[in-house]
SEKE-220616 format. One record per residue (C-alpha): residue number from 0; x, y, z. Coordinates in nm, 2 decimals, m for minus. Layout:
% residues N
resi:NUM | east:X | north:Y | up:Z
...
% end
This chain:
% residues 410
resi:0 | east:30.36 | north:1.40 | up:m10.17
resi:1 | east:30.09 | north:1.53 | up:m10.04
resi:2 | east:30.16 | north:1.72 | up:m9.67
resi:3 | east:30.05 | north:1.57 | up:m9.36
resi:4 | east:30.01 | north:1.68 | up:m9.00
resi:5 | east:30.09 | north:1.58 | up:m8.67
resi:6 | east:29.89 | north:1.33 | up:m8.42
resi:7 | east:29.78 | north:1.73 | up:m8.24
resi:8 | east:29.69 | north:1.85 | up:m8.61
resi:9 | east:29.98 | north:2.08 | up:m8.62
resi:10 | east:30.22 | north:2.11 | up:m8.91
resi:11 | east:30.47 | north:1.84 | up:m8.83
resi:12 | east:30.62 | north:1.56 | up:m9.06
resi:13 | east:30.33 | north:1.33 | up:m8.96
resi:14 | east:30.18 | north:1.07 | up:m8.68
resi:15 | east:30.41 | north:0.85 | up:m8.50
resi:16 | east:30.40 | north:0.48 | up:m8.59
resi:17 | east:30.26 | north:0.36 | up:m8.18
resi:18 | east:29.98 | north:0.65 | up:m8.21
resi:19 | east:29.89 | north:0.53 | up:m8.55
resi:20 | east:29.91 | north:0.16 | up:m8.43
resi:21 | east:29.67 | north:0.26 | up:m8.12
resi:22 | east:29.40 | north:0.37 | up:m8.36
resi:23 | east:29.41 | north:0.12 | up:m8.56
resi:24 | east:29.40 | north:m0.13 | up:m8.24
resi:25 | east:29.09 | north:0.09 | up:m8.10
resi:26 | east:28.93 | north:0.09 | up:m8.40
resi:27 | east:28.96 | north:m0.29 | up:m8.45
resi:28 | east:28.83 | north:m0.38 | up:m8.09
resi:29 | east:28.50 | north:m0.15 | up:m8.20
resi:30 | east:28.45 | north:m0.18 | up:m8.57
resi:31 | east:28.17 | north:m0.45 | up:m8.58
resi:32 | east:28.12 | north:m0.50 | up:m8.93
resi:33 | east:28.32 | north:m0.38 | up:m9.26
resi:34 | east:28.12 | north:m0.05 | up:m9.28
resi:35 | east:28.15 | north:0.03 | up:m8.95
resi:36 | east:28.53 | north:0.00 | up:m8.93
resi:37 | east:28.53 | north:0.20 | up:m9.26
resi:38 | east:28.35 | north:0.48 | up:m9.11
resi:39 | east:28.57 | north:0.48 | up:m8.81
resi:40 | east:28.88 | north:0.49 | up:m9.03
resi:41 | east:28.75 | north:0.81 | up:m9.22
resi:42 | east:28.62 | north:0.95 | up:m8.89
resi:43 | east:28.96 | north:0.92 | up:m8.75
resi:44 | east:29.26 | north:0.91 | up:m8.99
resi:45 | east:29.05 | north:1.19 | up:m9.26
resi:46 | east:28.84 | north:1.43 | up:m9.03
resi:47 | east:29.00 | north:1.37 | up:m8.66
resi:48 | east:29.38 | north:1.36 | up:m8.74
resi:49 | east:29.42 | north:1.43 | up:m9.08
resi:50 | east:29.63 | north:1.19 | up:m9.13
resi:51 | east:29.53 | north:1.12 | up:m9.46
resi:52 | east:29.32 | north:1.32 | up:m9.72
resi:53 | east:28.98 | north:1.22 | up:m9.86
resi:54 | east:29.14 | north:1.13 | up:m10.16
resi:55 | east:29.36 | north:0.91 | up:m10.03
resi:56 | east:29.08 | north:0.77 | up:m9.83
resi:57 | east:28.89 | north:0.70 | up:m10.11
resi:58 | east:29.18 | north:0.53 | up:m10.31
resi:59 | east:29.19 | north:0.31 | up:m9.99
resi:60 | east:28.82 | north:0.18 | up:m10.05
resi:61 | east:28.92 | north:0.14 | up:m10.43
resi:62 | east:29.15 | north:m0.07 | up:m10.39
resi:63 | east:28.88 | north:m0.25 | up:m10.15
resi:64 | east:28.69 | north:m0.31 | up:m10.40
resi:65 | east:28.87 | north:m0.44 | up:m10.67
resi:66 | east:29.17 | north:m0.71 | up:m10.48
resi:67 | east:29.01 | north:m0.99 | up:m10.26
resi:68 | east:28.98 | north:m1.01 | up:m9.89
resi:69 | east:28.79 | north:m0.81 | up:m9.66
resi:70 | east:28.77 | north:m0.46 | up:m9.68
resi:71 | east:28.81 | north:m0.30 | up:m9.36
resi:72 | east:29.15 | north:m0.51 | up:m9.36
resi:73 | east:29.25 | north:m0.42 | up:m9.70
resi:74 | east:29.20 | north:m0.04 | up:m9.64
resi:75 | east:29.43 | north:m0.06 | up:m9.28
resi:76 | east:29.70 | north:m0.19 | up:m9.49
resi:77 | east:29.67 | north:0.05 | up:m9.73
resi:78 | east:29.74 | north:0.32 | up:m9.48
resi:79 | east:30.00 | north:0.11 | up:m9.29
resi:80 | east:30.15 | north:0.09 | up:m9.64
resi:81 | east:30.12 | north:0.47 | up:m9.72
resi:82 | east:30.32 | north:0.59 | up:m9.46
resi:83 | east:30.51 | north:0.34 | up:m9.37
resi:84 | east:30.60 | north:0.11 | up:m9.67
resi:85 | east:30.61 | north:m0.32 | up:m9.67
resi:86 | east:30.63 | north:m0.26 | up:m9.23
resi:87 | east:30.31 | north:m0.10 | up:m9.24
resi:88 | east:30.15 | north:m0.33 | up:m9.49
resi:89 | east:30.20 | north:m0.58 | up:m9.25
resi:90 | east:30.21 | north:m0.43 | up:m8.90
resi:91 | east:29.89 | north:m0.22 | up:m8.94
resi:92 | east:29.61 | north:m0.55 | up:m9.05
resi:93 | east:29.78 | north:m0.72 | up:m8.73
resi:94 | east:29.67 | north:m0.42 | up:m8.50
resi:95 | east:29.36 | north:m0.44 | up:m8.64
resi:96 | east:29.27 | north:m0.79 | up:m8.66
resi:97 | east:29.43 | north:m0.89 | up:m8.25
resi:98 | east:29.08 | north:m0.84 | up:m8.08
resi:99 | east:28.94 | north:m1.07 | up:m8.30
resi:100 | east:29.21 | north:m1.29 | up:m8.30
resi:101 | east:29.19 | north:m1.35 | up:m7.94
resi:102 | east:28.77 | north:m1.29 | up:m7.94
resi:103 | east:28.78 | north:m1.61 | up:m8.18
resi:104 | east:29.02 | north:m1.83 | up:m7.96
resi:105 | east:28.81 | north:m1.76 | up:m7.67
resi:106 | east:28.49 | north:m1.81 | up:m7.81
resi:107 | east:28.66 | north:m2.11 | up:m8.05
resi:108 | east:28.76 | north:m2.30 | up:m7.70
resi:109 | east:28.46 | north:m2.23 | up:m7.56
resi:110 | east:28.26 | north:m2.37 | up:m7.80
resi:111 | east:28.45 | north:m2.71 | up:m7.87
resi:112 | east:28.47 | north:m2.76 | up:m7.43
resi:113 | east:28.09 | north:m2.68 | up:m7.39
resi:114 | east:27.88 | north:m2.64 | up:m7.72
resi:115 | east:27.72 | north:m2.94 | up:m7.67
resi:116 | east:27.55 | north:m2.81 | up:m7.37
resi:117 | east:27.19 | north:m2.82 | up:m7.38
resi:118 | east:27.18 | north:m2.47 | up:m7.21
resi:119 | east:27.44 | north:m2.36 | up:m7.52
resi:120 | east:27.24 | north:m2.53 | up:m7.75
resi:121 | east:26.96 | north:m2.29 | up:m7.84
resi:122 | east:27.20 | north:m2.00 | up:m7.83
resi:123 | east:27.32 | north:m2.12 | up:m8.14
resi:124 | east:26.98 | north:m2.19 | up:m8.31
resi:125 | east:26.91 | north:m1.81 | up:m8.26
resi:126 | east:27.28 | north:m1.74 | up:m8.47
resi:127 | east:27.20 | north:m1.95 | up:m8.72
resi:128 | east:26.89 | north:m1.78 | up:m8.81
resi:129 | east:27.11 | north:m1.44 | up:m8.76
resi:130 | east:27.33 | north:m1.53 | up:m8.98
resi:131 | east:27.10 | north:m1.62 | up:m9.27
resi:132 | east:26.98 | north:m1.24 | up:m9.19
resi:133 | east:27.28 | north:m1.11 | up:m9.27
resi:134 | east:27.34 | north:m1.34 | up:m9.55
resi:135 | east:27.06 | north:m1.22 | up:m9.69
resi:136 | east:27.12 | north:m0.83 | up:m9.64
resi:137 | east:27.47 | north:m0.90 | up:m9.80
resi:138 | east:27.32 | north:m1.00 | up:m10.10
resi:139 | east:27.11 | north:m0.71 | up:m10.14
resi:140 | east:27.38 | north:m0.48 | up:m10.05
resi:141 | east:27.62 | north:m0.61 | up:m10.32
resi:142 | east:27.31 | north:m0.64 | up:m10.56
resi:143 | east:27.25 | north:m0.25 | up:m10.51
resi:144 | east:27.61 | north:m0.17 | up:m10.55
resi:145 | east:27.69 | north:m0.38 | up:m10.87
resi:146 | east:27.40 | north:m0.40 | up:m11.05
resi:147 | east:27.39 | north:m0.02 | up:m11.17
resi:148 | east:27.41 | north:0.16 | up:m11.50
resi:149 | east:27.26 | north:0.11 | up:m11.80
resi:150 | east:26.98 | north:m0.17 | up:m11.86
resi:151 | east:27.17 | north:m0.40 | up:m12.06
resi:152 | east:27.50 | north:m0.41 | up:m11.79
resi:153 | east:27.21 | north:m0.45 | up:m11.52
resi:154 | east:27.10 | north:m0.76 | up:m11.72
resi:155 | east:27.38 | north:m0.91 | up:m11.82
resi:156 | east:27.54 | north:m0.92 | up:m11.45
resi:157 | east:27.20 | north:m1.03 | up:m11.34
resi:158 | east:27.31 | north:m1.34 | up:m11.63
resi:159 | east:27.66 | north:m1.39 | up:m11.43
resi:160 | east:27.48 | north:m1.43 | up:m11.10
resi:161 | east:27.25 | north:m1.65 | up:m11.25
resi:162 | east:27.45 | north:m1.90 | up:m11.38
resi:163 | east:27.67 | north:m1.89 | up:m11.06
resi:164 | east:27.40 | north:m1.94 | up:m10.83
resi:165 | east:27.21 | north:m2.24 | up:m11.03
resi:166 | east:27.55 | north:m2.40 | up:m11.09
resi:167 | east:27.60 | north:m2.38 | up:m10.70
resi:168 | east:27.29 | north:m2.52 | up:m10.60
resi:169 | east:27.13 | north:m2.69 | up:m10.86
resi:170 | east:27.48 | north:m2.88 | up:m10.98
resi:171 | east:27.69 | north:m2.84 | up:m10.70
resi:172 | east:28.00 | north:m2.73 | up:m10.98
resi:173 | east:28.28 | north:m2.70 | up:m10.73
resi:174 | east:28.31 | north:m2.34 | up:m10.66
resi:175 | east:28.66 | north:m2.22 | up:m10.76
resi:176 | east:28.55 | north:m2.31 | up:m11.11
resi:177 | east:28.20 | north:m2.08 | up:m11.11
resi:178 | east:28.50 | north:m1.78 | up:m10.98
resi:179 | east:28.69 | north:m1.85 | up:m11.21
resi:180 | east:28.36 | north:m1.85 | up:m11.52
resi:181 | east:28.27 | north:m1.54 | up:m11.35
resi:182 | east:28.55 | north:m1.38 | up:m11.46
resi:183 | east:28.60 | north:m1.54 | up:m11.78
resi:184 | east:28.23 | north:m1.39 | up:m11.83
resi:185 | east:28.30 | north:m1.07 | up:m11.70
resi:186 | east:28.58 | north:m1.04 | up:m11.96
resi:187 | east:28.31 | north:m1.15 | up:m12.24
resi:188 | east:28.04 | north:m0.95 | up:m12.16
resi:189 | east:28.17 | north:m0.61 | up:m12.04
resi:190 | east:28.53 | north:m0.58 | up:m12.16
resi:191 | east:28.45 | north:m0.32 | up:m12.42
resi:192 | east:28.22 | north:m0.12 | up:m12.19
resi:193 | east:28.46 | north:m0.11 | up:m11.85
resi:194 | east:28.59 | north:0.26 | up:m11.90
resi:195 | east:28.38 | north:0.36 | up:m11.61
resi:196 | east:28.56 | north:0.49 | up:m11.35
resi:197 | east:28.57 | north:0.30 | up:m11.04
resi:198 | east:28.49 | north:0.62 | up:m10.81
resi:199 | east:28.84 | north:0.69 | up:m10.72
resi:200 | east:29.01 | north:1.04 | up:m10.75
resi:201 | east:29.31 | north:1.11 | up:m11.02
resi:202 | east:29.61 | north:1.04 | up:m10.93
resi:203 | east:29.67 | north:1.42 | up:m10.86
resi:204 | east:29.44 | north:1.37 | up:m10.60
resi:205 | east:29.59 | north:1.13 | up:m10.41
resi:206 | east:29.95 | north:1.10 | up:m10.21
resi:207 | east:30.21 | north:0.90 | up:m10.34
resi:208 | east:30.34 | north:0.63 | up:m10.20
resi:209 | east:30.59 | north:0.78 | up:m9.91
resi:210 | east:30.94 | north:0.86 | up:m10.00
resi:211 | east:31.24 | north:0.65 | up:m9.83
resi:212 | east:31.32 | north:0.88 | up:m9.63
resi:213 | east:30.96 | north:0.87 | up:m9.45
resi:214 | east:30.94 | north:0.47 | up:m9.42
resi:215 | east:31.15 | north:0.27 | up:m9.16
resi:216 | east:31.53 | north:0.22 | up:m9.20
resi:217 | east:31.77 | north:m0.05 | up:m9.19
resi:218 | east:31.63 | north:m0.38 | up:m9.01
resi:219 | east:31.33 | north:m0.24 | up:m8.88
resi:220 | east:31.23 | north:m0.16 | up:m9.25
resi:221 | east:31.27 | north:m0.52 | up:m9.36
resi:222 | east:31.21 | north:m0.65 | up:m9.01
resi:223 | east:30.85 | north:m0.74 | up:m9.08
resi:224 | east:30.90 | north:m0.90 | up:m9.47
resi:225 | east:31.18 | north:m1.13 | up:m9.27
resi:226 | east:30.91 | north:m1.21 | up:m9.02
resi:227 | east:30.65 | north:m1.26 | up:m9.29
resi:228 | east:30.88 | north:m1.54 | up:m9.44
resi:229 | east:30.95 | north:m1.73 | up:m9.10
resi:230 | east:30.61 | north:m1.73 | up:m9.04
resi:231 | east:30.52 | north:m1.89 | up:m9.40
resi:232 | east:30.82 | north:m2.13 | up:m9.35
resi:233 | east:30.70 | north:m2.20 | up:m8.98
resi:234 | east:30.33 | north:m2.24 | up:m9.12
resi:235 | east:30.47 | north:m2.52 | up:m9.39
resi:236 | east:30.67 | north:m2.72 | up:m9.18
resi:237 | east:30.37 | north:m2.91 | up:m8.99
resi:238 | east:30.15 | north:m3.09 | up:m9.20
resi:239 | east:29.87 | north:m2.98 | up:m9.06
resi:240 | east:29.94 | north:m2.65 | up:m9.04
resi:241 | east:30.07 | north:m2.63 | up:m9.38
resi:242 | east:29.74 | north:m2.79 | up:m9.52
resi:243 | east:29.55 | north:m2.48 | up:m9.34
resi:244 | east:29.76 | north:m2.22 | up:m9.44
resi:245 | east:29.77 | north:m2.33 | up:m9.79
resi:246 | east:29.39 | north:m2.39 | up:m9.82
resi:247 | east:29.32 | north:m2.06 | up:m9.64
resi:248 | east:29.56 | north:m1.86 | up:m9.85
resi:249 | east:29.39 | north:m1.98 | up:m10.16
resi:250 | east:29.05 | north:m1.87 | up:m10.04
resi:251 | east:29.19 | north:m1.51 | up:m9.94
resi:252 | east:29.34 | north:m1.48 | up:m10.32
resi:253 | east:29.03 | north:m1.58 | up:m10.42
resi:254 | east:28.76 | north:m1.35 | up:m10.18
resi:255 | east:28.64 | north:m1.07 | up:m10.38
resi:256 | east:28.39 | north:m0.90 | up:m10.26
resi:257 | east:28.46 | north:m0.88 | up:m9.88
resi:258 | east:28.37 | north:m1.14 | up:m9.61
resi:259 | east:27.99 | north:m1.29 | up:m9.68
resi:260 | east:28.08 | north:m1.27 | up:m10.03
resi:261 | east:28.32 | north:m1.54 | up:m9.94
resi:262 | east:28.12 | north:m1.77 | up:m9.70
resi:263 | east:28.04 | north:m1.99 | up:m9.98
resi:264 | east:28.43 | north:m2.06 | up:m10.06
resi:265 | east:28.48 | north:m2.11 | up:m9.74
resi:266 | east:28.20 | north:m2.33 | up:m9.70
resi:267 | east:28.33 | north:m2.52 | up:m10.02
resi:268 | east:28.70 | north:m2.56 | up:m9.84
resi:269 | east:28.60 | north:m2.65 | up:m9.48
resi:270 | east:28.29 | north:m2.85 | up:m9.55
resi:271 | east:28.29 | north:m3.00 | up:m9.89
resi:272 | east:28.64 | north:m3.08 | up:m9.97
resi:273 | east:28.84 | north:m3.11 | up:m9.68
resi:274 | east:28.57 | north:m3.22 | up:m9.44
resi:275 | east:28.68 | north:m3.02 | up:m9.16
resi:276 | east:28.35 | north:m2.93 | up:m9.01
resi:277 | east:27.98 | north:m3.06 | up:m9.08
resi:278 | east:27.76 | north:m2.82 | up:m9.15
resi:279 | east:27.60 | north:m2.75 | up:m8.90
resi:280 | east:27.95 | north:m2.64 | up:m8.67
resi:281 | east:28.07 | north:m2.44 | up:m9.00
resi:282 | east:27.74 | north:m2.27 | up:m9.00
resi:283 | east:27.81 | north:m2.19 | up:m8.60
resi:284 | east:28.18 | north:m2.09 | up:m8.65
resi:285 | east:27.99 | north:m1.81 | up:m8.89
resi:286 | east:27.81 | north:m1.69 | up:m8.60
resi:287 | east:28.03 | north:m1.66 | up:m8.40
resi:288 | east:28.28 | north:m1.48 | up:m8.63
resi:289 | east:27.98 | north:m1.19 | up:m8.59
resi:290 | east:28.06 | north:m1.20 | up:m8.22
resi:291 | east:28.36 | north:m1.08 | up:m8.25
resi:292 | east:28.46 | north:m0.72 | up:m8.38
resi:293 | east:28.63 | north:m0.84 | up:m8.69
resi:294 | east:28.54 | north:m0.96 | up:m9.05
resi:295 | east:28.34 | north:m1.24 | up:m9.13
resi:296 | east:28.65 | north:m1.43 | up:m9.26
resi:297 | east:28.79 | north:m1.42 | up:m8.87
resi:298 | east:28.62 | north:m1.74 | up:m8.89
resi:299 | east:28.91 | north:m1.95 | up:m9.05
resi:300 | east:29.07 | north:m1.91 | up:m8.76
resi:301 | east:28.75 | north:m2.14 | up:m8.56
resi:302 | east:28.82 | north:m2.39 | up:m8.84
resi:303 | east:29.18 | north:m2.37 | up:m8.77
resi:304 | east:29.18 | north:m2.42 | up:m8.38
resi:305 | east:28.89 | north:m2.73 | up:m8.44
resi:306 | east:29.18 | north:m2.87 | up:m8.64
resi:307 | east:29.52 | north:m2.83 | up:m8.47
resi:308 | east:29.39 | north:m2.63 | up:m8.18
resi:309 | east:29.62 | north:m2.25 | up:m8.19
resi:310 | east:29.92 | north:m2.33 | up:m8.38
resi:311 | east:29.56 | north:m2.41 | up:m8.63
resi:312 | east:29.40 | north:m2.05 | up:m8.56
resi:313 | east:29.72 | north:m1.88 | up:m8.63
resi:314 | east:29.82 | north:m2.09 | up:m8.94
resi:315 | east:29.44 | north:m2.06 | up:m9.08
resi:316 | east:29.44 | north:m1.70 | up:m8.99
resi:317 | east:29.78 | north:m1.62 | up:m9.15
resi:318 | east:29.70 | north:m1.80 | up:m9.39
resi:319 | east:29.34 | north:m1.60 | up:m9.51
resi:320 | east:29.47 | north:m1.24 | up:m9.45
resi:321 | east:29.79 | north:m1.23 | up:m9.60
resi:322 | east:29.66 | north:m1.20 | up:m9.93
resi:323 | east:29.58 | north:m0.85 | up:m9.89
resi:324 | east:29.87 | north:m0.72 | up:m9.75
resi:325 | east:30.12 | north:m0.90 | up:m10.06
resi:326 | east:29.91 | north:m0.78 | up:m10.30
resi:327 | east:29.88 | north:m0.39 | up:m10.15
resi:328 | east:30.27 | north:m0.40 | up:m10.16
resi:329 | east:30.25 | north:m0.51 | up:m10.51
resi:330 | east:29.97 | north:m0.27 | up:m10.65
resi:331 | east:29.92 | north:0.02 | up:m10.48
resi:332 | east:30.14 | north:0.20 | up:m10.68
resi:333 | east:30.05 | north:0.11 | up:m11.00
resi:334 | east:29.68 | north:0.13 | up:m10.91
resi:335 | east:29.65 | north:0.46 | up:m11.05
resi:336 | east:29.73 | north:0.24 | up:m11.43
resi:337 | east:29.54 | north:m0.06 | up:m11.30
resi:338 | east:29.21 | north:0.04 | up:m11.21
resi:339 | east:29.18 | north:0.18 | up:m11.53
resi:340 | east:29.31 | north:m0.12 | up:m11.72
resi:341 | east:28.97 | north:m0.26 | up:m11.93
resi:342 | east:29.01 | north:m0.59 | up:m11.86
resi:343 | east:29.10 | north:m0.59 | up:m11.51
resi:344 | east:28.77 | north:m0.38 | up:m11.50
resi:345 | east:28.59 | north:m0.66 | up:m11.66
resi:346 | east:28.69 | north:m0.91 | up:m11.46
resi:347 | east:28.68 | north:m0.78 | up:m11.10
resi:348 | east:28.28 | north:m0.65 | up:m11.27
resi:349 | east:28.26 | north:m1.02 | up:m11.34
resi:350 | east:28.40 | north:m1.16 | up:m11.00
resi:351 | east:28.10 | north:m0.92 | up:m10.82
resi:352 | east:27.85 | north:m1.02 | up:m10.99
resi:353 | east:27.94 | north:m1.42 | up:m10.97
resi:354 | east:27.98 | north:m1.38 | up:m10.59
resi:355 | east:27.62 | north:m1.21 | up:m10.58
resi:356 | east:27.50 | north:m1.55 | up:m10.71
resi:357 | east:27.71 | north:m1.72 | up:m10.47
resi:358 | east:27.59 | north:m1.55 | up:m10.17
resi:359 | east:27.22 | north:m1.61 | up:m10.23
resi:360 | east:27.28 | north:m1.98 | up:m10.33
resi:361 | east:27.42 | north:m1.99 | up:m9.97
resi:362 | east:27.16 | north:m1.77 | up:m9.80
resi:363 | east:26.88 | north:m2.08 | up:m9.93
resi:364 | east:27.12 | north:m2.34 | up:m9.76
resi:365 | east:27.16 | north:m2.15 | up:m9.44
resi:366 | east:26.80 | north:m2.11 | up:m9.44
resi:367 | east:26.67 | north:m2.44 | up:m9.51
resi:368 | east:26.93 | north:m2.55 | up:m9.23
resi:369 | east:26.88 | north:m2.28 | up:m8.97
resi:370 | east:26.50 | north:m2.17 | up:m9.02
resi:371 | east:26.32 | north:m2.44 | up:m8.88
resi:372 | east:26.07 | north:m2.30 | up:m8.58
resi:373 | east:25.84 | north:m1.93 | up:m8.53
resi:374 | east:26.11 | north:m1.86 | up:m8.34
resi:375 | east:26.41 | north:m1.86 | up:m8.57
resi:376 | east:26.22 | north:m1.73 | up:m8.83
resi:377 | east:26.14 | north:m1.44 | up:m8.61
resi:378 | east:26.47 | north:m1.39 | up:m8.56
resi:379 | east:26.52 | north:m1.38 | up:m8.90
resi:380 | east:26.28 | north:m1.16 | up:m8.99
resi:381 | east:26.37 | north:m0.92 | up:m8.65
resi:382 | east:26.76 | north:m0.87 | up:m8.76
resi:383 | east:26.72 | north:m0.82 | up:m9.12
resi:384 | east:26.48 | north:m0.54 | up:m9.07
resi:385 | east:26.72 | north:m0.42 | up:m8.83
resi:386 | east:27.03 | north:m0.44 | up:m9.02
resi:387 | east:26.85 | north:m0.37 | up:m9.35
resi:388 | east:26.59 | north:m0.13 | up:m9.33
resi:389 | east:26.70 | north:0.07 | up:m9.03
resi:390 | east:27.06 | north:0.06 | up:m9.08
resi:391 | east:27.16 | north:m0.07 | up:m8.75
resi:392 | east:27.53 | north:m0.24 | up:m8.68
resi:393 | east:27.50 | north:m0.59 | up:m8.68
resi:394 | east:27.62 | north:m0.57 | up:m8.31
resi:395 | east:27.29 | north:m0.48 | up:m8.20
resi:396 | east:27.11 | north:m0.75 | up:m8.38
resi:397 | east:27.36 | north:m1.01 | up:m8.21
resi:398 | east:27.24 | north:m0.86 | up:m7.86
resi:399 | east:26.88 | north:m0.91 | up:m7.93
resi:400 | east:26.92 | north:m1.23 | up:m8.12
resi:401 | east:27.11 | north:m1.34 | up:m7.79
resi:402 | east:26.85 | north:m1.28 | up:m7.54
resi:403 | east:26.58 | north:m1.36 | up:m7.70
resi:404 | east:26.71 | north:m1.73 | up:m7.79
resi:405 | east:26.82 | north:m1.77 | up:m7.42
resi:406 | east:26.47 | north:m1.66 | up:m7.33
resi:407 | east:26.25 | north:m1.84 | up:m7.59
resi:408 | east:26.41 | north:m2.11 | up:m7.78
resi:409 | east:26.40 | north:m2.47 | up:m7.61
% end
């Protein structure tokens, strides 16, 4: 295993679990946006404490990449897992995601009491556009990132996103089908060319999983996966809850790609085939998920308190970031063996491409729906060169888009 050091940096057997848990609770309360939080996490657990090596940093954004659910979260529970076993799989995401937990209640409660408000009213109008911004500079991200290589891999994931995105908004094909054909064409199309490496080290580079004697004994080891199954068992003994959790858990299995590669399925769950929200709220819960410091997917937990109020939030919110943490317990071992594997290769390849398709399908939506005066498209405009040309944290844009719809927009 390879040797770690202390929370001073000196040789020692390695960080205590509370200062470990304070990081990860700092970093969640500053982390706006995946690739912010993502920075912090190398900043601090690589460079700062040395906690972990750059090797096993980068297996942390590997396995990012290819299980669903959003990143930043993924990655925490990696590291939870890493030095703590199943109680840091589980403990650490929690850390992580209780500012935004209690950001979205807040602003969740807020927004059902007054958002009808004519004073609130415009606020929301400048979101909207914002988050057709973002939309927008999430699709060109993932676009860079996926569509690489050679021509003819370039083209036919260009083909993947194509049929995804005129089956979404030309045919309106229920969504969790065009995932699903996006892998299936994934496996078709680049199954006998996925030996590229998925940029993560060799397994010599990275630290193995930590020995027994480094993880949690007793209860306190299994405290958490006991915990885990009250909660599940709690979260299916009310109807209502149970619907949430259920539907929510679902879309986490199925969000590859991190969060605004996901709006779509979520937009498909709360607005098409439940019926939770009208559009127009789902499109607001969005923004407001920006407001807080977590992931875009923070905002199942809007849906869930619009529907049975907290017990709602928690059972939606339980419900969408479990995912990760079950399947980093169940992979992170063998990832070494399956990120390699062809056809999971070919697949998750497929899965990014489909989503890319997804997300832009949605960007039109949002936009017809949210770009409707000189203002909004200014906004629009404003916080996508922000956010896209000059790099800038989405935080910033949320600030500006704030005062200038309180200023300008009647």
């Amino acid at each position: 295993m390879v040797g770690r050091v202390d929370d001073t940096g000196g040789a020692g057997t390695g960080p205590s679990l509370w200062s470990m848990l304070g990081q990860v609770l700092y970093i969640g309360t500053i982390g706006y946006g995946g690739p912010t939080a993502l920075t912090y996490l190398r900043a601090i657990f690589v460079n700062d404490r040395r906690w972990f090596s750059e090797g096993e940093f980068l297996e942390a954004m590997s396995l990012a990449q290819i299980l669903p659910g959003s990143t930043g979260v993924t990655a925490v529970s990696y590291f939870g897992y890493r030095r703590f076993g199943y109680f840091g799989a589980v403990v650490f995401p929690l850390a992580f995601l209780a500012p935004s937990i209690g950001a979205i209640l807040v602003l969740s409660w807020a927004y059902f009491t007054y958002g009808q408000l004519s004073l609130v009213q415009p606020l929301f109008a400048g979101l909207g556009a914002l988050v057709v911004a973002l939309l927008l500079n999430a699709t060109l991200s993932l676009g860079t990132a996926v569509f690489t290589g050679r021509r003819s891999r370039i083209l036919l994931g260009l083909l993947i996103a194509a049929v995804t995105f005129t089956g979404s908004l030309a045919f309106r094909i229920n969504l969790i089908w065009l995932v699903l054909l996006s892998g299936v064409l994934g496996i078709a199309l680049f199954w006998r060319s996925s030996g590229v490496d998925l940029g993560t080290p060799g397994a010599d580079e990275v630290g193995a999983a930590p020995a027994a004697s480094d993880r949690p004994h007793s209860l306190k080891r299994f405290l958490p996966l006991v915990v885990t199954g009250v909660l599940v068992l709690a979260a299916l003994a009310v109807p209502e809850t149970r619907t949430l959790f259920v539907s929510f858990f679902q879309v986490g299995l199925l969000a590859f790609g991190g969060g605004f590669a996901s709006v779509a399925l979520l937009q498909h769950v709360v607005v098409d085939q439940m019926g939770w929200l009208p559009f127009l709220q789902f499109r607001d819960g969005i923004a407001l998920g920006q407001v807080t410091p977590g992931p875009v997917l923070i905002t199942a937990g809007f849906v869930g308190y619009k529907v049975f109020g907290v017990l709602g939030l928690l059972a939606a919110t339980f419900g969408i970031f479990l995912p990760p943490a079950l399947l980093i317990v169940l992979v992170a071992d063998l990832h070494d063996r399956f990120k390699r594997n062809r056809v999971v290769q070919a697949v998750v390849r497929g899965f990014q491409c489909g989503f890319i398709g997804l997300v832009a399908a949605i960007t039109i939506q949002f936009g017809i729906g949210s770009l409707v005066d000189w203002q909004t498209w200014l906004i629009f405009v404003a916080s996508f060169v922000l956010v896209w040309w000059f790099k800038r944290s989405a935080a910033w844009a949320i600030l500006g888009t704030v005062a200038f719809a309180l200023l300008f927009i009647r």
